[in-house]
N, C-alpha and C positions, 0 to 999 in steps of 0.2 A: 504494500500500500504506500501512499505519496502521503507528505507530510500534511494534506486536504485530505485525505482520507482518513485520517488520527481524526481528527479536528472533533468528532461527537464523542471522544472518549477522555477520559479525565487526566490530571496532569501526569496521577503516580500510575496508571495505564500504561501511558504514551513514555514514561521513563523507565519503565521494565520492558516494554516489546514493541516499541516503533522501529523501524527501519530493517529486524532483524525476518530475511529470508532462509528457513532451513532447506540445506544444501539438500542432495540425493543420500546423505549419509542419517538424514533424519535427527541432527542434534538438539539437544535442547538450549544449550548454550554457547551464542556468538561463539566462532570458533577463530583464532589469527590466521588469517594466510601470510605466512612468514616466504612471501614469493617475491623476487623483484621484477620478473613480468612473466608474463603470460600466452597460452599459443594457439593458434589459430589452426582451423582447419580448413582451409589451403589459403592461397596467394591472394586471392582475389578478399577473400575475407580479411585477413590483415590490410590490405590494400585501403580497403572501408573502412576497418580499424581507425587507422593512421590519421584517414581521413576526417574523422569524424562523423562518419555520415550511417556506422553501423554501432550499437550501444555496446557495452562489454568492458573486459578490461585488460588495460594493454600494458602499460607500464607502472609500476607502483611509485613513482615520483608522483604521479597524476588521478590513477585510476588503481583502488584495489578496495577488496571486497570490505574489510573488517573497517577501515575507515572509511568508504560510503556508508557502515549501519551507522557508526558514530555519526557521520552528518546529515542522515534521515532521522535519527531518531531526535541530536537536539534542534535542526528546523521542525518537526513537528511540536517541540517543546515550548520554542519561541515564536510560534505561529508564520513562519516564512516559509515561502518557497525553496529557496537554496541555502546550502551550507557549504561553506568549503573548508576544511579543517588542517590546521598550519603547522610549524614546528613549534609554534611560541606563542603568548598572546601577542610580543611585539612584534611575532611576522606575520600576525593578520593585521596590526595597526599599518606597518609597511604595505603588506599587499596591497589594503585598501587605497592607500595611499597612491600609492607606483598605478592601478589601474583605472585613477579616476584622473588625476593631476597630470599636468605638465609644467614646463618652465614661464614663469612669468602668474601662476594663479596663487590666487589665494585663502587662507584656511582662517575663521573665526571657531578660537576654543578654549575651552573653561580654563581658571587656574583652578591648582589640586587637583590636575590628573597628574596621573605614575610618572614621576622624575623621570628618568628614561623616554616615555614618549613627551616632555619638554625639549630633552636631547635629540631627540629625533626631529622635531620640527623644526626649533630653533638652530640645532649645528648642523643638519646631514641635510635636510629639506632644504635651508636657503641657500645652503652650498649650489641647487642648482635653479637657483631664481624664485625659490615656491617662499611666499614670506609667510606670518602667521599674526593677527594681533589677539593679545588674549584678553579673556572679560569677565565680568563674575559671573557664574555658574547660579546666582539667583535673580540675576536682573536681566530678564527677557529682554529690558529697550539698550541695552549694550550693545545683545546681540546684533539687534535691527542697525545701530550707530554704526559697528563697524562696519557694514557690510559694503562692498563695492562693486566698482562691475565687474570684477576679474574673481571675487571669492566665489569658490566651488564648493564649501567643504566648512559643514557645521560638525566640531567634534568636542564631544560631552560624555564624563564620565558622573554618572549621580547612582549612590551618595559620593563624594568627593573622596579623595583617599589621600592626607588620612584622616582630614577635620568633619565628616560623613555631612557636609552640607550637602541639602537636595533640591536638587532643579526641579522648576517646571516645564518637563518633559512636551506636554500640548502647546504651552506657548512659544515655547524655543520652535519647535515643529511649525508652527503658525508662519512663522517670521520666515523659515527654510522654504518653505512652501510658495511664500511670497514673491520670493528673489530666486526660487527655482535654482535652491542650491541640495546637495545630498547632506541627509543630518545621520551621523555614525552616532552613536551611544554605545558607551562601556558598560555592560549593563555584570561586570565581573562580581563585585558586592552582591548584588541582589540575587542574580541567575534568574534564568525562567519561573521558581517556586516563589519568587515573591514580587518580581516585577515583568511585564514583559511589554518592552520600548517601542515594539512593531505597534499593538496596539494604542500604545498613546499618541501615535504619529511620525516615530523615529523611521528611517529611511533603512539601516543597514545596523548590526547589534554586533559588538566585538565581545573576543571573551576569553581571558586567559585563562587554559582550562586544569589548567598548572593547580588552581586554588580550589575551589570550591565542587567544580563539576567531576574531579578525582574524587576531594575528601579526604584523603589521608599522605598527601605531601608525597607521590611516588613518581609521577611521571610530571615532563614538561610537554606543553600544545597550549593551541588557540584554534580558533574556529571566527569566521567572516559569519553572517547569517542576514539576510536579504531575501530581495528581488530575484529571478532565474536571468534576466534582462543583466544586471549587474552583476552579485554579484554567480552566480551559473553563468555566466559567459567572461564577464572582464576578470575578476577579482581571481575565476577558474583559469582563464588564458595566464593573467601573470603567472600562477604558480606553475601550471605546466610547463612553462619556459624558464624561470628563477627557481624554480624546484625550493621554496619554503618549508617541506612537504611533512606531514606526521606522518611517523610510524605506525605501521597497523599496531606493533605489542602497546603502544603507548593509547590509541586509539580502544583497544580492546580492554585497558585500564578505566578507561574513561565511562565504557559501556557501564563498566560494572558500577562505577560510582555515580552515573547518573540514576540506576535502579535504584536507589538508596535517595536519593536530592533531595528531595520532600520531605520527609522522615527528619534527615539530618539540618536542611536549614530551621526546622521549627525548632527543633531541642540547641541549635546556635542562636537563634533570637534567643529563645527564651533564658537560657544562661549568660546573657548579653545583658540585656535586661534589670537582672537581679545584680551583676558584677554592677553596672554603671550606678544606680540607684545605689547603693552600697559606696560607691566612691564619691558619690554627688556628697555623702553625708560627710566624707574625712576632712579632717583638722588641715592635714599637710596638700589639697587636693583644692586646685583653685578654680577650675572648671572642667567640666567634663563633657565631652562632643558624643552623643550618641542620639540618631531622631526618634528614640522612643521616649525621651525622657521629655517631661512637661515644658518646661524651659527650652528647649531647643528650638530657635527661630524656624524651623518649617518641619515640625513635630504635626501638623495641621495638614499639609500637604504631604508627607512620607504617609498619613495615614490616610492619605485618598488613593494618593500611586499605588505602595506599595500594600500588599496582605500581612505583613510581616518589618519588622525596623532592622532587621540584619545583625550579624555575630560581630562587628567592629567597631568597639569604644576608642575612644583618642580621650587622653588628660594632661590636663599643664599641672605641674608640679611650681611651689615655688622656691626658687635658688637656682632657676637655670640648667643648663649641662651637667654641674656635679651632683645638683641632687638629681637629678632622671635618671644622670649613670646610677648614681648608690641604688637607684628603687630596683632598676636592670638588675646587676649585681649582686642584689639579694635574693634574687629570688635562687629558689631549688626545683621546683618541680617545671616552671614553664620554661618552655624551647626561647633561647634569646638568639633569633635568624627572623629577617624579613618576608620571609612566605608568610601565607594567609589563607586560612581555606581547608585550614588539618584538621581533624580531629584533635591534636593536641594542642592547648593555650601556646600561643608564640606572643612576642613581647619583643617592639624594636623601639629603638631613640631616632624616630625621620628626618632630624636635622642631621647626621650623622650618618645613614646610611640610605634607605631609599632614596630620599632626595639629597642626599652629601653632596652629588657632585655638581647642584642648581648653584646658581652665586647666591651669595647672601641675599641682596634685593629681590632675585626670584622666591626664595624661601617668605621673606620677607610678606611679599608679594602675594602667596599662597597662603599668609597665615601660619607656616609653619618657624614656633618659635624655638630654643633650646632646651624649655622644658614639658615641650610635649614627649608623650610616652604613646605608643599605640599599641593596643594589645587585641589580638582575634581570637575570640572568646572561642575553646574548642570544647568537645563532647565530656570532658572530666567533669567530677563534683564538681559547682561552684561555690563549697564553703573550702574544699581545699586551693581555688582558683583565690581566691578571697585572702585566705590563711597565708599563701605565700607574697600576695601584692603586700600584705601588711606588713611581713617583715622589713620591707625597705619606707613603706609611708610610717609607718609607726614613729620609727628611727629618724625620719625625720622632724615629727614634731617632740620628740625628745630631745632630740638636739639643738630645737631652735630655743 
């Protein structure tokens, strides 16, 4: 079935058995074809292969079976037509990029998207004439301000990563719409179980599948998800030619954590939740970024967008860099690495490492100070999630 043929069945359905055709061998579970290509039966049929003009699969940079289920299954999740599924999530941000762009256009996009794709637009994109202005990811008439006759390309990631501010996805869409530009959305935080960007008006939905869509921090991928028009033809031609490409084994990791996605972002909200509420209350804890929490300027709109406020708290600490490190530094149980999306609590310092390599004024710029902390609340207790954040907040107000 096509990812319109899911479409009358429910989310945790279509993330157990969308995309997945059993071979002649009758399996019950996605199987890898661990093949790098494929053979035809005779001349003429390769010939159409090649062509394009006969379905199948010919080479595994482009076409192979265990990563078409992976990108049947999550465009049917995300309500699109096409999927193309990448090495990285930043080689679906590039794909999308290389197959829409040329020299001379230009991109309107939020601050507090992933340090890395700031690097990518600002160093590697205007290296070949592609410039970018950025804007706040909560004021729609920015977007409208920047726009010119040469921007192609609205790109938004909400909640924001790592201060989780959230857009309004229909309005920004409004303004793209307008000026007949493509609007991308990072819809990485949320996934299809708690948001889905097609439906609010988004054009094209990235997605590092690295985090969330695994679950337990094992493989790295992305996935484009769209139009068959874009991307099933453009965002597909780049990769077949720049070979981006996931692996089927990483591909078939992916299968399996998407089975699970439902299940597991509700039990991440909600241990999310209980940690921030909990941190909102500490002595040593000056604010706390998370849009379930009453205080949060678009606490109002996350609960119209999304079903669910997502497993990623952000807090500013006060004393800066040494006390964030100390709070880092004390802990025992949670993972101190920049992934997000584990089953296990991880805990990073963003001025320091995800965004370390933005200049200061870029950080600045995003909101990210020295003593933010972010942490993605994973599947453990949250009174031992709790237990080990206080060894270092505690310590802090004993010391002051």
């Amino acid at each position: 079935m096509t990812a319109n043929d899911w479409a009358d069945f429910g989310p945790e359905t279509r993330a157990v058995r969308a995309g997945h055709e059993r071979t002649a061998e009758g399996e019950n579970c996605e199987p890898i074809f661990a093949s790098s290509s494929f053979c035809f039966g005779s001349a003429r049929d390769a010939a159409e292969s090649f062509a394009g003009n006969r379905a199948g699969n010919v080479y595994s940079r482009f076409t192979n079976p265990t990563v078409r289920t992976f990108q049947e299954r999550l465009a049917a999740l995300e309500g699109g037509e096409s999927c193309v599924a990448t090495a990285s999530g930043m080689a679906a941000v590039l794909s999308t990029c290389m197959a829409l762009l040329q020299a001379g256009d230009h991109i309107v996009a939020s601050y507090g998207v992933f340090g890395a794709t700031t690097t990518l637009f600002d160093n590697h994109l205007a290296r070949f004439g592609i410039t970018t202005t950025w804007v706040s990811p909560t004021d729609p008439a920015q977007w409208a301000r920047a726009v010119r006759p040469e921007t192609r390309l609205f790109y938004l990631e909400t909640p924001t990563n790592p201060l989780t501010e959230v857009a309004d996805i229909p309005a920004i869409a409004a303004v793209a719409r307008e000026h007949d530009v493509l609007f991308a959305v990072d819809n990485c935080f949320c996934t299809p179980a708690l948001q889905r960007p097609l439906k609010l008006g988004a054009d094209v939905i990235i997605h590092s599948a690295t985090k969330y869509l695994d679950g337990q921090g094992r493989c790295v991928g992305g996935a484009v998800v769209g139009s068959h028009e874009f991307v099933g033809e453009k965002v597909f031609g780049f990769l077949r030619t720049a070979g981006p490409t996931l692996s089927p084994f990483n591909a078939w990791v992916f299968l399996k954590g998407l089975e699970t996605l439902t299940l597991r972002m509700r039990a991440h909200c909600d241990n999310a939740l209980g940690i921030a509420r909990w941190l909102e209350a500490h002595p040593a804890v000056a604010r706390v970024h998370y849009p379930g929490l009453e205080a949060h300027p678009q606490h109002e709109l996350a609960a119209r967008q999304q079903s669910h406020f997502g497993g990623i708290v952000a807090f500013e600490v006060r004393g800066g860099r040494e006390a964030a490190w100390q709070v880092v530094d004390a802990t025992r149980l949670l993972s101190i690495t920049a992934n997000l999306g584990d089953a296990k609590t991880t805990i990073t310092h963003p001025a320091s490492t995800t965004h370390g390599r933005l200049a200061p004024e870029q950080r600045e710029r995003a909101g990210i100070g020295e003593g933010l902390i972010r942490v993605a609340v994973g599947l453990e207790s949250p009174a031992d999630v709790r237990a080990d954040l206080a060894r270092g907040l505690d310590a802090l107000v004993g010391g002051a």
